[in-house]
C-alpha positions as a Python dict, from the first residue, in 0.01 Angstrom:
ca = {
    (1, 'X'): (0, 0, 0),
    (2, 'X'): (-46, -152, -314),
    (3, 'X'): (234, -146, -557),
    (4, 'X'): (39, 63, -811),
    (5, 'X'): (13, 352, -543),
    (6, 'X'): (393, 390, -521),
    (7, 'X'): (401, 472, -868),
    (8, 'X'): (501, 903, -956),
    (9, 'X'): (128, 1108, -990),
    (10, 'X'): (184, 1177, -1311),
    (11, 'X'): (142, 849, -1428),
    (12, 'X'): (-198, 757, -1582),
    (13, 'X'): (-375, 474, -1403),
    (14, 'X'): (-688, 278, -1547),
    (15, 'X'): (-966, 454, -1539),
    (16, 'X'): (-1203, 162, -1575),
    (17, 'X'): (-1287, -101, -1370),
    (18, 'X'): (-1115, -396, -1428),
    (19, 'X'): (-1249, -638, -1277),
    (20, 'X'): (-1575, -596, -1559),
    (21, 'X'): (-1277, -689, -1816),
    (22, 'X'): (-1372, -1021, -2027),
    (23, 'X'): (-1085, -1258, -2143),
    (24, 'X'): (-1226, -1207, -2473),
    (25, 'X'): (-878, -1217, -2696),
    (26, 'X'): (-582, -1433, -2751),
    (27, 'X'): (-253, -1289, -2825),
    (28, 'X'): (33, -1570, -2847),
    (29, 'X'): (332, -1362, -2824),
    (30, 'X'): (319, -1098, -2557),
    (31, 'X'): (622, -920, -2731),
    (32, 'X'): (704, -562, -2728),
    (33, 'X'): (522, -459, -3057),
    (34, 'X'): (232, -605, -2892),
    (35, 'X'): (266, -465, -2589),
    (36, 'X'): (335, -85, -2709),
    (37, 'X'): (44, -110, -2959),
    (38, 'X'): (-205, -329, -2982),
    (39, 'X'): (-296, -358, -2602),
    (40, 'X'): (-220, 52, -2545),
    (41, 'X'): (-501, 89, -2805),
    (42, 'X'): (-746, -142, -2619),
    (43, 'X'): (-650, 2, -2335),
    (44, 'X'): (-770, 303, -2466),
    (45, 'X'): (-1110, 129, -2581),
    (46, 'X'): (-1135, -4, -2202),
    (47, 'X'): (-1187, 362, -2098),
    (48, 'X'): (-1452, 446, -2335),
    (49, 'X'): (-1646, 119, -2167),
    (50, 'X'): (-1512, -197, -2383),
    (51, 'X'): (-1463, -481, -2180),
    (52, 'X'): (-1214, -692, -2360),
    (53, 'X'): (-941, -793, -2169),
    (54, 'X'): (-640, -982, -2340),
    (55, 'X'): (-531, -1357, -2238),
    (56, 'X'): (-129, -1374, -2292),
    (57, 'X'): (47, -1671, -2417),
    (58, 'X'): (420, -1705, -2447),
    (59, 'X'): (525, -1989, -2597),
    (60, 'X'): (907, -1914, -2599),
    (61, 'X'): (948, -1904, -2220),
    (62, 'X'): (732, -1850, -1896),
    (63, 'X'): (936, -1538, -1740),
    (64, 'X'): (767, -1288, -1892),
    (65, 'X'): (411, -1384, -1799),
    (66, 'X'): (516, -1484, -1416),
    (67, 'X'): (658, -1152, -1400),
    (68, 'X'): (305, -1040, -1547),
    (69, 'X'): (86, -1204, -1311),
    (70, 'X'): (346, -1099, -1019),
    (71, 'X'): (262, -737, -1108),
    (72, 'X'): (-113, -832, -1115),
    (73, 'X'): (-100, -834, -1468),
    (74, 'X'): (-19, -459, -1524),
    (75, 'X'): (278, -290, -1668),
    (76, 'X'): (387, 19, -1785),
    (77, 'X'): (395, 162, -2112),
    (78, 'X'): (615, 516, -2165),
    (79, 'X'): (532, 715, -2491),
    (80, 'X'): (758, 1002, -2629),
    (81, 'X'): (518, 1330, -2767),
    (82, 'X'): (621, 1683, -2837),
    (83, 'X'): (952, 1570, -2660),
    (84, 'X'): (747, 1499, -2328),
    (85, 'X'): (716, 1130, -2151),
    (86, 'X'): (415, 992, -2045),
    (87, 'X'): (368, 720, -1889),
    (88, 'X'): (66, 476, -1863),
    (89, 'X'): (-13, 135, -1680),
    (90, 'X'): (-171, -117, -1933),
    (91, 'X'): (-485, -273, -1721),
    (92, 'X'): (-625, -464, -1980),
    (93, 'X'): (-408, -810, -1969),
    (94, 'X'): (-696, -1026, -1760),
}
């Protein structure tokens, strides 16, 4: 079972295939901003058939990408709306 499967039903999954993802951006400094914003929103362009996918660099330390690419280079992302949680897993990091 992969690790993605274990994951609660209610949490949104890619809905794109990512293996047609592109390394087509840079982003030095996979911080949280970056992570809550600018790859959620091409995240959501990956479902409506863009195939950029994001290369990470971290030039402060290594942790957080080796934690990345132990989690196949997903991660969550948990949003608060109308007082409701919902979660997502970001598939666009390639």
């Amino acid at each position: 079972m992969l690790e993605i499967d274990r994951l609660p039903s209610d949490v949104l999954r890619p809905r794109y295939d990512r293996s047609k993802l592109k390394t087509r951006k840079v982003h030095i400094g996979f911080g949280a901003f970056h992570r809550a914003h600018q790859a959620l929103c091409s995240d959501k362009l990956a479902e409506q058939g863009i195939d950029w996918g994001y290369c990470e660099v971290n030039l402060n330390s290594g942790e957080l990408i080796q934690a990345l690419r132990q989690q196949d280079h997903l991660y969550t992302l948990t949003e608060m709306a109308d007082d409701a949680l919902h979660t997502r897993v970001i598939g666009v990091i390639t």
